[in-house]
C-alpha positions as CSV (number, residue, x, y, z in Angstrom):
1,X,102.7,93.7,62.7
2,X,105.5,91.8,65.5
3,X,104.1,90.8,68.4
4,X,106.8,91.9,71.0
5,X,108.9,89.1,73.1
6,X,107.2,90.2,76.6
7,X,103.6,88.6,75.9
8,X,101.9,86.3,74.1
9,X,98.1,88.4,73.5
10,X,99.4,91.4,71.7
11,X,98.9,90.7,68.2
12,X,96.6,93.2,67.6
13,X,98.6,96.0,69.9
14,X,101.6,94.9,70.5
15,X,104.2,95.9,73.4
16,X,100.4,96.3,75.2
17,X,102.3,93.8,77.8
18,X,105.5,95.9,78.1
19,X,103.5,98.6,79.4
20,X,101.5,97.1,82.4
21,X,105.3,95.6,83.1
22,X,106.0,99.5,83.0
23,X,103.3,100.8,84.6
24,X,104.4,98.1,87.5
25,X,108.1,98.5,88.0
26,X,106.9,102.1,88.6
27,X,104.4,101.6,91.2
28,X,106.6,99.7,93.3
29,X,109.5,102.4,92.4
30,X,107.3,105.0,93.7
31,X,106.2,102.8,97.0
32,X,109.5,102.2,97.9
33,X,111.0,105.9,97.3
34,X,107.7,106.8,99.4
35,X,109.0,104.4,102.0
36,X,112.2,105.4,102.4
37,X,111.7,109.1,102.3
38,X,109.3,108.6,105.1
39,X,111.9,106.3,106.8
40,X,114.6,109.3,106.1
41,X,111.9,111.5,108.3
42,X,111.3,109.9,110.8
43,X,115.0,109.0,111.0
44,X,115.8,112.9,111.6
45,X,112.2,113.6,113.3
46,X,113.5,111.2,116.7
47,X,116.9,112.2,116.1
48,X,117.9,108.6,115.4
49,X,120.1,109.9,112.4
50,X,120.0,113.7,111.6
51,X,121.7,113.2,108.1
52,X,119.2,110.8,107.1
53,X,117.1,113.1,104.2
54,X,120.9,114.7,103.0
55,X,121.8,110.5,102.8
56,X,118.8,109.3,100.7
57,X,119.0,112.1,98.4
58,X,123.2,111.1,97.8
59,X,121.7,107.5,97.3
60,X,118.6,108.5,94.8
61,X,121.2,110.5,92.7
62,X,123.9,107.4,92.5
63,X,120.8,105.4,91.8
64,X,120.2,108.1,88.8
65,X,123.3,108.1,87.7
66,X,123.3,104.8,87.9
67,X,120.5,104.5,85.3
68,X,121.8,107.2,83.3
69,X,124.8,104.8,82.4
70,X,122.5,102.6,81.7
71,X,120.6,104.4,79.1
72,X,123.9,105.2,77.1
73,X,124.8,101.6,77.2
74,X,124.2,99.1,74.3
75,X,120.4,98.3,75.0
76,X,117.8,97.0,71.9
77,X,115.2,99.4,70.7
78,X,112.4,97.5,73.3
79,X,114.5,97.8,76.4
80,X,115.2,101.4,75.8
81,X,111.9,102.3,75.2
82,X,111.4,100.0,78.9
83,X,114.1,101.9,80.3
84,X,113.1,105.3,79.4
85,X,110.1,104.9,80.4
86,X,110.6,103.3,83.7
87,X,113.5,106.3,84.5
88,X,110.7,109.2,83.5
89,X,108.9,109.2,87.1
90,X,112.2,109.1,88.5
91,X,114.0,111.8,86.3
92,X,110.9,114.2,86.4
93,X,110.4,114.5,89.9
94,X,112.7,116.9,91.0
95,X,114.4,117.0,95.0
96,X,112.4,119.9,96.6
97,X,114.5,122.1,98.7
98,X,114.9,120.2,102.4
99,X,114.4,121.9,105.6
100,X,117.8,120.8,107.6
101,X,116.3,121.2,110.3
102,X,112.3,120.8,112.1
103,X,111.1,118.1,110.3
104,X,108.1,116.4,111.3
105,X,106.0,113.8,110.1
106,X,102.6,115.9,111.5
């Protein structure tokens, strides 16, 4: 068995450190998308920037896209299984149909 480059303590189970590194980049993923889709809402809810929600969803598909290229590009067998599994959350979740209009944060 080949211990994987990422840690030094998986002999015995190896990559074990390439998934809490997974299971991280995701968290933070999904507390920034949380973030900004609440900044996107109360950005339309005061009528700061009524476009905000159709603008962050533009952005989180060029960010998807963005990884899509990615994906097809010449990556090693560990960082596409990083990638994959990093893009999953993202990828899965799908963009529910948005109200344009009487958003609130209530």
């Amino acid at each position: 068995m080949v211990a994987c480059t990422w840690c030094a303590c998986c002999t015995s189970n190896p990559c074990v450190g390439v998934s809490m590194f997974v299971q991280c980049t995701i968290l933070i993923d999904q507390v920034m998308w949380t973030r900004a889709v609440e900044e996107a809402i109360t950005a339309v809810q005061s009528g700061a920037d009524p476009a905000a929600i159709r603008a962050f969803m533009t952005f989180s598909q060029k960010q998807l896209e963005s990884m899509v290229g990615l994906v097809r590009s010449d990556l090693t067998k560990l960082q596409r299984k990083y990638v994959a599994k990093a893009l999953g959350p993202s990828v899965v979740a799908p963009f529910p149909s948005l109200p344009t209009s009487s958003c609130s944060a209530t």
